[in-house]
N, C-alpha and C positions, 0 to 999 in steps of 0.2 A: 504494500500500500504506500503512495506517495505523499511526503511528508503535510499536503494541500489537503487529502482525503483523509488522512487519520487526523487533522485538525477540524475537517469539516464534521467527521465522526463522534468529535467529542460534543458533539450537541443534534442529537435526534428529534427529529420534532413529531409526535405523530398528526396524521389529517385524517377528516373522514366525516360523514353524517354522525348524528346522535347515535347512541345506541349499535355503535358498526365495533365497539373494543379498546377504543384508547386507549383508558384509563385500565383496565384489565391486563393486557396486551404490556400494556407500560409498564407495569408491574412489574410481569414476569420478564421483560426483556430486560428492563433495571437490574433485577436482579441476577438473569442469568451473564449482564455482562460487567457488574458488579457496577454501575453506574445509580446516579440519585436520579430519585421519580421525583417530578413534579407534576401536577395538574394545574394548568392554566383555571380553570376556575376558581378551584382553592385558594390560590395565588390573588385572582382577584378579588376574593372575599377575606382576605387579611388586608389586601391593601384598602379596599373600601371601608373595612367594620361590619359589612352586613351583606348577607345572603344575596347569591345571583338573583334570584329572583325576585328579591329586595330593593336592588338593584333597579335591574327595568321596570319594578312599579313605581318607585319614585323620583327616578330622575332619566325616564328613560334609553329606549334602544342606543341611542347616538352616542350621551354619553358612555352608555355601559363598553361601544365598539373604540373608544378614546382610551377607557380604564381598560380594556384586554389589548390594545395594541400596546399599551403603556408597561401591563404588566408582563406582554410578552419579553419585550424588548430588556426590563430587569431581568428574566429569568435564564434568558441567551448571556448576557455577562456575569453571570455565576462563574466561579473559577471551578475547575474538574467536569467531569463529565456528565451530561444530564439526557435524559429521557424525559421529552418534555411530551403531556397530551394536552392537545389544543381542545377549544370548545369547536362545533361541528363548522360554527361562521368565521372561525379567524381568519384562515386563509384569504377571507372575501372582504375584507376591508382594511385600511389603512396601512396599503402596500405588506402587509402583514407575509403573501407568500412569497414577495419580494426579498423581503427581511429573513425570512426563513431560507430560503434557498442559497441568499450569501452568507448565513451565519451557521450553519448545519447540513443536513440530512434529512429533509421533510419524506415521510414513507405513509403513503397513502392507503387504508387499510377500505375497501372497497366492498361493497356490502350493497343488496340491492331493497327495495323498497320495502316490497312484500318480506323479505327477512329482518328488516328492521324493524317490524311491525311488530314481529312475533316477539323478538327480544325484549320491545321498551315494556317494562313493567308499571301498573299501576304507579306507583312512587317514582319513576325514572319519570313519568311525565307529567309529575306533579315540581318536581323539580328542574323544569325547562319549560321557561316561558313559552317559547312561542310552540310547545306541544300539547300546550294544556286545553281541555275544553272539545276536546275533537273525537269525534266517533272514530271505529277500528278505519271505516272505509274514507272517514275526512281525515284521518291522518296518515294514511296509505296515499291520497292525496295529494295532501302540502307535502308528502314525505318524498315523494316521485317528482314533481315541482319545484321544489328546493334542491336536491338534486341537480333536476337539470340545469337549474341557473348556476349552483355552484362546482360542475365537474371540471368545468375549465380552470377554475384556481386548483383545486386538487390534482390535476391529471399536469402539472406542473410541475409535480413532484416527482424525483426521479426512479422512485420506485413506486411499482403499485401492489397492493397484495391481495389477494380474492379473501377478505375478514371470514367469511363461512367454511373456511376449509378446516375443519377440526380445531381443537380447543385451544384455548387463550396461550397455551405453553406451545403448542405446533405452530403459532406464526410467528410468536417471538420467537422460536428455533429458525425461522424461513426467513426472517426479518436479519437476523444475527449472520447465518450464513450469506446473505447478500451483502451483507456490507462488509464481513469481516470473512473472507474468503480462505481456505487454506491451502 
């Protein structure tokens, strides 16, 4: 690996819809390549004091797209190596997959609608704004629609991985072996 790539390596970003494995995924790749997990949302809920969804009901969408660009960009200059999962919209605002691409390794975990559906749980979409309030077949939906506006910042990424291919520990292995070849 070239001194450029294993610098770009030391900051993973993951991308993807809700519900497609970041934070799961981030997990177990964190840990199998001994790297620190971060969750961008978490991230933006210390820097703010209060809940994403807190968040956009009182100061909304805009602002909350300013505080995750913001808290991106603190989490990229952490010294050592990080396993960063983004929230599903980062990539789509404020140069965010720009910022990612020169600061990292964005790795696209790619998941299609109808299987997102089945994953977000009662509480997953109580805990994401713009999920909440939607029947199975309206959030298959906005899930399919948001999608399409956002694969173009995703598919930017220079890896893609199919999220449904067996469990959370086989993509972070698939994930690991792509970047870290032997």
């Amino acid at each position: 690996m070239s001194s450029v790539q294993s610098s770009a390596a030391s900051k993973i970003f993951l991308v993807g819809m809700p519900g497609c494995g970041k934070s799961t995924v981030g997990k177990v790749l964190a840990g199998q390549l001994n790297y620190q997990f971060l969750d961008l949302d978490t991230l933006i809920e210390e820097q703010e004091g209060m809940s994403v969804p807190e968040v956009f009901k009182q100061r909304g969408q805009a602002y909350f797209r300013a505080a995750e660009a913001k808290a991106l960009r603190l989490a990229a200059e952490r010294t050592g190596n990080v396993v960063l999962a983004t929230g599903g919209g980062a990539p789509c605002f404020g140069g965010n997959m720009d910022f990612m691409v020169s600061h990292g390794i964005p790795v696209y975990l790619k998941l299609s609608p109808q299987d997102l559906v089945s994953r977000l749980s009662t509480h997953d979409l109580q805990l994401r704004p713009l999920l909440q309030d939607k029947s199975p077949a309206e959030l298959q939906g906005y899930l399919a629609g948001t999608l399409a506006e956002r694969e173009r910042f995703y598919l930017r990424a220079p890896w893609v991985l199919p999220a449904g291919e067996g469990a959370a520990q086989a993509v972070a292995q698939s994930i690991a072996r792509l970047l870290f070849p032997r």
